[in-house]
C-alpha positions in Angstrom: 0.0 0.0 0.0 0.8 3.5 -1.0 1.6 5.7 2.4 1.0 8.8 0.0 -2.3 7.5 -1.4 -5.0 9.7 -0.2 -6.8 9.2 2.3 -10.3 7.9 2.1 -12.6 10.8 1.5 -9.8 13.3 0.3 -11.5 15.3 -2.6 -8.6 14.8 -4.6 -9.1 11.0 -4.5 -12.7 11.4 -5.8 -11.7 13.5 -8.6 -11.7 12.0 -12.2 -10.0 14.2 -15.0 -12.7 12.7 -17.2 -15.6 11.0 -14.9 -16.7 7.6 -16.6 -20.4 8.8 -16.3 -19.5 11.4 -19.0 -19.1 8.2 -21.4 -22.5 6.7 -20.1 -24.2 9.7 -20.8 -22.7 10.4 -24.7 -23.4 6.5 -25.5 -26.6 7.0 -24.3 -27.0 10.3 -26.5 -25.4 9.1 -29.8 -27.7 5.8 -29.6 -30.9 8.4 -29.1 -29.6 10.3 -31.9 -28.8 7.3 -34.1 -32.5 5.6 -33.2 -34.0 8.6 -34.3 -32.7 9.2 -37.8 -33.0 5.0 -38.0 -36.7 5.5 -37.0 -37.1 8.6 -39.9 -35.6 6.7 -42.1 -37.8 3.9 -42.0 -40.6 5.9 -41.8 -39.8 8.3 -44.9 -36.5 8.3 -46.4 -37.1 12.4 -47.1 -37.3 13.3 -43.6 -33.4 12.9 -43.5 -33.1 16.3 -44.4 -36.5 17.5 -42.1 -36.5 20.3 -40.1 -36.8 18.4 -37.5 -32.8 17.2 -37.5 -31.0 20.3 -36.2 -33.5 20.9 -33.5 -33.6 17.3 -32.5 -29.4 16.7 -32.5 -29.4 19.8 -30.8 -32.0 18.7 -27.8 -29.7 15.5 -27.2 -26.7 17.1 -27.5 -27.6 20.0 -25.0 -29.1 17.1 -22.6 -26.4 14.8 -22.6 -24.5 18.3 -21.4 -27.0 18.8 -18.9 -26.9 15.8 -17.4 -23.6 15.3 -16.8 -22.3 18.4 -15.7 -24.8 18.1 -12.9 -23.7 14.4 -12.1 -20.4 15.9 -11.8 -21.7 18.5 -9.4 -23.2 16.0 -7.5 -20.3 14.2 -6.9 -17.8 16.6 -6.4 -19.9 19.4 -4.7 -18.3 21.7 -7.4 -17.4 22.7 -11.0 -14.8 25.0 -12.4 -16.0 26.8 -15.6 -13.2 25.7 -17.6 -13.8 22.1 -16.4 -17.4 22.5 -16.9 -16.3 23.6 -20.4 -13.7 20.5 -21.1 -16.3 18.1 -20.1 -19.4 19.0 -21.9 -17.7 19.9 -25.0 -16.6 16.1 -25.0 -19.9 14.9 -24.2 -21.9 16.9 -26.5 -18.9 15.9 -29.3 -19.2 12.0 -28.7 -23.1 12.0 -28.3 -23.1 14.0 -32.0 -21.1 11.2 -33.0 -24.3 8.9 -33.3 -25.3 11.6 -36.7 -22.2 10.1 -38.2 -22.4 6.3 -37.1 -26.6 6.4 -38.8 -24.8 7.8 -42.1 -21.7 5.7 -42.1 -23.7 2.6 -41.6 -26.3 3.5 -43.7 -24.5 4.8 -46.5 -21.3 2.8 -46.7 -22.5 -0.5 -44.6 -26.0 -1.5 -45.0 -27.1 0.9 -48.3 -24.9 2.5 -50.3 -27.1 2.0 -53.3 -29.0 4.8 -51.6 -26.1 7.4 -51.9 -27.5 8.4 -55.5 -31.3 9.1 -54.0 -29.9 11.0 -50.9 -27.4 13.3 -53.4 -31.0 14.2 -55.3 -33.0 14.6 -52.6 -29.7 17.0 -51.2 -30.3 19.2 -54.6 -33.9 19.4 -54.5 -34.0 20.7 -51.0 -31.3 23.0 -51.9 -33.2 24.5 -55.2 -36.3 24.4 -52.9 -34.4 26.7 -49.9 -33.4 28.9 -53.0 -36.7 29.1 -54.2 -37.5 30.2 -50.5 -35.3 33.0 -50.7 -36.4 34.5 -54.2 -32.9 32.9 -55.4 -33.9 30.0 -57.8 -31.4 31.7 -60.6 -28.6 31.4 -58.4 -28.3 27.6 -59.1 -28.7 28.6 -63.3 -26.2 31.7 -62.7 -23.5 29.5 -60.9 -21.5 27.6 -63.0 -21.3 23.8 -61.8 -23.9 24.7 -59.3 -25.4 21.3 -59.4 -22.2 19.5 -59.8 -20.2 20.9 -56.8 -23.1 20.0 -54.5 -23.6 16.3 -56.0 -19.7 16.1 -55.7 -19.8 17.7 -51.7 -22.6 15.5 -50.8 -21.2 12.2 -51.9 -17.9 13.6 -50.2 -19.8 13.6 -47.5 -20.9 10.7 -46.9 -17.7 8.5 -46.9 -15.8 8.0 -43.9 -13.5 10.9 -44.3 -16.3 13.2 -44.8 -18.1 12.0 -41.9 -14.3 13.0 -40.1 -14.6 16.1 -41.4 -17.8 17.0 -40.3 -17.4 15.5 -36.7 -14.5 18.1 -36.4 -16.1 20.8 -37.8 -19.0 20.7 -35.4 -17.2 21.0 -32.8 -17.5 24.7 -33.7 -21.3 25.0 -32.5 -20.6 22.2 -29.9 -18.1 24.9 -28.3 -20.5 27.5 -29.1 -23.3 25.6 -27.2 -20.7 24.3 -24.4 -20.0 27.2 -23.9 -23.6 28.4 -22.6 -24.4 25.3 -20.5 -20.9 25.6 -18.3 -21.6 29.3 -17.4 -25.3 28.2 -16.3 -24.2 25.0 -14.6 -20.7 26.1 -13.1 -20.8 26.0 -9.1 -17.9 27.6 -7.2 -16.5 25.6 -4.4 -18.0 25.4 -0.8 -15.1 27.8 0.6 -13.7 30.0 -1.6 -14.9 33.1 -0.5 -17.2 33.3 -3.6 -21.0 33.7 -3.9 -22.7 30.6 -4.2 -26.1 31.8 -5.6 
């Protein structure tokens, strides 16, 4: 036995860099996320690209934050900003992850004979967001239009794209992060700081 091991109920022997709740939590989160484009898919292979995708991923992804910045509180009885920040960032990044596991699987495992429908379906609801916007002659004025977005979209959807776009949402995951530390942060018990 180590004489320099801490004691029993020392803080510091409680304390986790990464707690293994956190990975609980974003499994948990990327299989909700994953079920849910599995269960629109099966249900309508158009509502891929719903408007119910952003606000959904986003719901999970701001929970899974939630919840384990407060189990964290819960167990240590407090929560640096900056720690608050570290750990829901990685949450809300590997719970995202589930997004790229449904197209992965779907695309390159278990139906990539679909890739061709999804890249139309990807135009049309571009032209039709155009349309939206009074800018239908945008796609006509562009040279290649059409071709750059067939080419970006099946891009997309191979494993490097799916890299790609894991690492570039960690932009809005930060973004988002960044909200739910400041409102969960708690200040140690004797710091001399205000509680609330």
């Amino acid at each position: 036995m180590n004489p320099t091991a801490n004691l029993p109920g020392d803080p510091q022997d409680q304390l986790e860099l990464i707690p293994s709740k956190l990975f609980g939590h974003a499994l948990a989160g990327a299989g909700l996320i994953l079920a849910g484009y599995v269960m629109a898919f099966l249900v309508n292979f158009e509502w891929l690209l719903g408007g119910w995708t952003t606000p959904f991923v986003l719901t999970v992804v701001v929970a899974v934050m939630v919840m384990v910045l407060l189990t964290v509180r819960q167990d240590e009885g407090k929560l640096a900003f900056g720690r608050a920040f570290g750990l829901s960032l990685l949450a809300g990044f590997l719970a995202r992850l589930g997004y790229n596991l449904f197209n992965l699987l779907l695309f390159q495992v278990l139906r990539p004979d679909l890739l061709d429908a999804y890249v139309t379906l990807v135009i049309e609801k571009a032209e039709e967001a155009l349309a939206a916007f009074n800018l239908e002659n945008l796609s006509s004025d562009v040279e290649g239009f059409g071709t750059l977005l067939e080419t970006s979209t099946r891009y997309s959807m191979t494993f490097r794209g799916q890299c790609m776009d894991a690492l570039t949402s960690i932009v809005w995951l930060a973004f988002v992060a960044l909200i739910v530390s400041a409102v969960l942060k708690r200040a140690g018990q004797h710091d001399g700081t205000f509680n609330g």
